[in-house]
C-alpha angles and dihedrals in degrees: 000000000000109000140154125195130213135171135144117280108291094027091116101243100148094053093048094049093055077050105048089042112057081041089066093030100249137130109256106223127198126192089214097058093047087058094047086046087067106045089061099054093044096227119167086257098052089054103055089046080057090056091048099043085050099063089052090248122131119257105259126264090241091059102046084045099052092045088047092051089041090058094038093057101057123096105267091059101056089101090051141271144217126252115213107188095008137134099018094154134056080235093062093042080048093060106036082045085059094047089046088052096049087043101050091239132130136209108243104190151005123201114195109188110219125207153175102255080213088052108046081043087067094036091058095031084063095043093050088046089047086038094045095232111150095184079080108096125152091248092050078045106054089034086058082054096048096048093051097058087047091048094039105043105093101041090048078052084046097059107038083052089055086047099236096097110112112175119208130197100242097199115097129057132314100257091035079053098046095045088053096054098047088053082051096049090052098050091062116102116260107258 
């Protein structure tokens, strides 16, 4: 299986990828970790993603995609993998569209966690208080929010059009969430 995840700030889709992915027996990939991989290490690379970080810009496009087509390429992930925080633009669907297509693969899913903006305010309003993160308020939280549909939108429209979208309610429990989203994936038409 070739799938990506997406989903607003306090859905849970980190925790969901770990668990999609072991289920189908793929590495779960996320673009964030990647980055943070190479910071510690202090390659070139990682630097420069400091710089960049530091500035308060997003990392470019060019750079998230190089390190996601670097990871995707190595041996564990032949039988397929799962990408947590990538694509986000049309330019990187653009890109991976144009990779699946050199290598004879396909994309097999999109899950798009779905979730009340109120909801997921409370949920990450208690995990910065439990996590002690006072750059959590309820107005960079619900900004996050807000960035993240007007990022997202095109490439959510993107994907139902291509039929793999598959859009699961994020709010219960992990398991509740997890078991949602396999009876999703199975649902989809075999491609």
């Amino acid at each position: 299986m070739r799938m990506l995840i997406t989903g607003p700030p306090g859905a849970g889709k980190g925790t969901q990828a770990d668990g999609i992915a072991q289920r189908y027996g793929v590495p779960a990939i996320s673009s964030g970790d990647l980055f943070r991989d190479n910071i510690k290490r202090h390659t070139p690379l990682g630097e420069r993603i400091v710089e960049i970080i530091g500035r308060g810009d997003f990392v470019p496009d060019v750079i998230t995609t190089s390190l996601i087509f670097q990871r995707i390429s190595e041996p564990d992930c032949w039988r397929g993998w799962l990408l947590d925080g990538y694509p986000r633009t049309l330019g990187q669907v653009e890109a991976l569209d144009i990779v699946l297509n050199e290598t004879g693969t396909k994309l097999d899913a999109v899950i798009a966690l779905t979730a009340d903006p109120d909801e997921l305010v409370e949920r990450m309003l208690l995990r910065a208080q439990q996590q002690g993160r006072a750059d959590d308020n309820a107005d960079s939280i619900r900004h996050r929010i807000k960035v993240y549909h007007a990022e997202t939108a095109d490439v959510i429209k993107h994907y139902r059009a291509l039929g793999v979208l598959v859009e699961v309610d994020a709010i219960g429990t992990v398991d509740e969430v997890r078991d949602r989203i396999v009876a999703a994936l199975e649902a989809l038409p075999t491609r």
